[in-house]
C-alpha positions as CSV (number, residue, x, y, z in Angstrom):
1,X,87.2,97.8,88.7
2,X,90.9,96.9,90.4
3,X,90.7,96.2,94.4
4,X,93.4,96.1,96.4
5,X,92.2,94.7,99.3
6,X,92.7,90.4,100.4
7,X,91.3,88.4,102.8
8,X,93.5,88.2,105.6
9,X,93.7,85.4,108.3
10,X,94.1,86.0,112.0
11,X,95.1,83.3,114.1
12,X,95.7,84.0,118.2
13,X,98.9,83.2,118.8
14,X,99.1,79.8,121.7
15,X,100.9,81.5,124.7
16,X,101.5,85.5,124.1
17,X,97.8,86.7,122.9
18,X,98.5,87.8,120.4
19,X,97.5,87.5,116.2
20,X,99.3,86.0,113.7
21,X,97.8,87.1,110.3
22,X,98.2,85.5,106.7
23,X,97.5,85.9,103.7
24,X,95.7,82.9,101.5
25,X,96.1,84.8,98.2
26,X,99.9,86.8,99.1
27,X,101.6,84.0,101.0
28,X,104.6,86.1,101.5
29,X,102.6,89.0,103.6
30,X,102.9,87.1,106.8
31,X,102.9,89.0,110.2
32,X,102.1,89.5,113.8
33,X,100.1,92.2,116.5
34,X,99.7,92.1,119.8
35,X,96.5,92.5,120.1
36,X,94.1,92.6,117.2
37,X,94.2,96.2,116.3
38,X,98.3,96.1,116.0
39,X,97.6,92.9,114.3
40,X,95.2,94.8,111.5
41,X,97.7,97.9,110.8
42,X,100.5,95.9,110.8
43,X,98.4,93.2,107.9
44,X,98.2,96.6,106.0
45,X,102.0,97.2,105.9
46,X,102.8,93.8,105.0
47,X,100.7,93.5,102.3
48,X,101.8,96.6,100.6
49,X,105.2,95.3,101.4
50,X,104.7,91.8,99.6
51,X,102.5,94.2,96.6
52,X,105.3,96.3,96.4
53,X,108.1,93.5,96.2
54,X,105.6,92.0,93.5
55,X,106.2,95.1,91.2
56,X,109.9,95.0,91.9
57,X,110.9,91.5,90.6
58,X,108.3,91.6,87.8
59,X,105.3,89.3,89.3
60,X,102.3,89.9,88.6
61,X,99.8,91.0,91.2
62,X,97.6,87.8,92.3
63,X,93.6,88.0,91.7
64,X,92.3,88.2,95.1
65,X,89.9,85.1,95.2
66,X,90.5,84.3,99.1
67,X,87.2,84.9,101.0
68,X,87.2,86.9,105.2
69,X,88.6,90.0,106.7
70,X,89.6,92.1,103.5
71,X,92.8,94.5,104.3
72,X,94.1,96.7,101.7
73,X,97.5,98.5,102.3
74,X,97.3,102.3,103.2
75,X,96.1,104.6,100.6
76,X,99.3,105.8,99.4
77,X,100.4,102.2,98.3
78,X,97.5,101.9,96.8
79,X,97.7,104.8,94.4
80,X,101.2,103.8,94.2
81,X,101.2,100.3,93.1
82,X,98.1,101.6,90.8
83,X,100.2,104.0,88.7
84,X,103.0,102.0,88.2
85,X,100.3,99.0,87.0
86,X,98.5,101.7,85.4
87,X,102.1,102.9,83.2
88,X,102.9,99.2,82.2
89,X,99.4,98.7,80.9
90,X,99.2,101.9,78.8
91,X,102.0,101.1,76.6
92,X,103.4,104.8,77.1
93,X,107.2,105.6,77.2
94,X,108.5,108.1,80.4
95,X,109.0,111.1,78.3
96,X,105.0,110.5,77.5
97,X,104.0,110.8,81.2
98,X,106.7,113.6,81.8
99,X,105.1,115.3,78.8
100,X,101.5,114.6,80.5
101,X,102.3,115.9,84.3
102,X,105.4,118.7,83.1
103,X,107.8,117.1,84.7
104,X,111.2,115.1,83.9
105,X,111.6,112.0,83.3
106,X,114.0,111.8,86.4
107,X,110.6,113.0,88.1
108,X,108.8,109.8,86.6
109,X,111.5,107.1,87.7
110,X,110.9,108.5,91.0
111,X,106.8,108.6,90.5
112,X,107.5,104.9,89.3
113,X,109.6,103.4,91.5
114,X,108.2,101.5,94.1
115,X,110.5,102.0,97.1
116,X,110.5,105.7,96.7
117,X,107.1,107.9,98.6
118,X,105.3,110.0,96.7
119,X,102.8,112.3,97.7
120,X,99.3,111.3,97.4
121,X,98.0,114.2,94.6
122,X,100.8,113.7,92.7
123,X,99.8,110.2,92.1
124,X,96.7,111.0,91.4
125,X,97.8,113.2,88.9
126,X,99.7,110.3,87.7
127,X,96.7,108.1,87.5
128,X,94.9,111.5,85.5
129,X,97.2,111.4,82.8
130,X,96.6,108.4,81.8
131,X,93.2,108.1,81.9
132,X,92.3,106.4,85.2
133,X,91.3,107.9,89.1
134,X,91.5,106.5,92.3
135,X,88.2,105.7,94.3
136,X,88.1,104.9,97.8
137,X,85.7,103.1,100.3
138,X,84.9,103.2,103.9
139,X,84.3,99.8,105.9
140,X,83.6,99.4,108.8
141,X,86.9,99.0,111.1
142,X,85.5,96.3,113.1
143,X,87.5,93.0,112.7
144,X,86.5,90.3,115.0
């Protein structure tokens, strides 16, 4: 089983209130909230940020191995940054998947490129196709 989710570190801020929150294991998601709820949704989008950026200039995605508060991006990062780790694992060309989902391979470059949204059941078709699915968990929202 893959997670996506990393512990996430909030520190209050010294004069404003506010949350700083880091990550031990994605040193470059680093951001900031308000208040601790902004400071949750906005750990979310800067981890898929840094997860994204990962896939872009070829890193590999780190192990999580940091213990706390576990954040994982939204769910549509998730399945994104899944099927394009999912398509340079299987050892399949784009014409394969194109063949697999009916669609071109101008479709696929699209399906695979990070920066550009996709709808949700299309990457889960994605996923299909090459043999894998998406599961998701419920948590408890509280964070401190």
């Amino acid at each position: 089983m893959t997670t996506y989710a990393y512990a996430a570190t909030f520190e209050p801020t010294s004069t404003e209130g506010g949350f700083i929150v880091t990550f031990e294991d994605v040193p470059e998601a680093i951001t900031e909230g308000r208040d601790m709820a902004e400071a949750y949704e906005m750990a979310m989008d800067a981890l898929g940020v840094a997860l994204r950026a990962y896939l872009q200039i070829g890193k590999p995605r780190p192990a999580p191995v940091a213990k706390g508060v576990m954040i994982s991006p939204a769910p549509d990062v998730v399945a994104k940054i899944a099927v394009i780790e999912t398509f340079q694992q299987a050892g399949i060309t784009h014409h394969d998947l194109a063949d697999r989902l009916g669609k071109n391979e101008n479709a696929i470059r699209k399906l695979l490129d990070p920066d550009v949204r996709t709808k949700l059941p299309l990457l889960l078709r994605g996923l299909g196709a090459m043999g894998m699915r998406l599961e998701i968990q419920l948590r408890s929202a509280e964070v401190g």
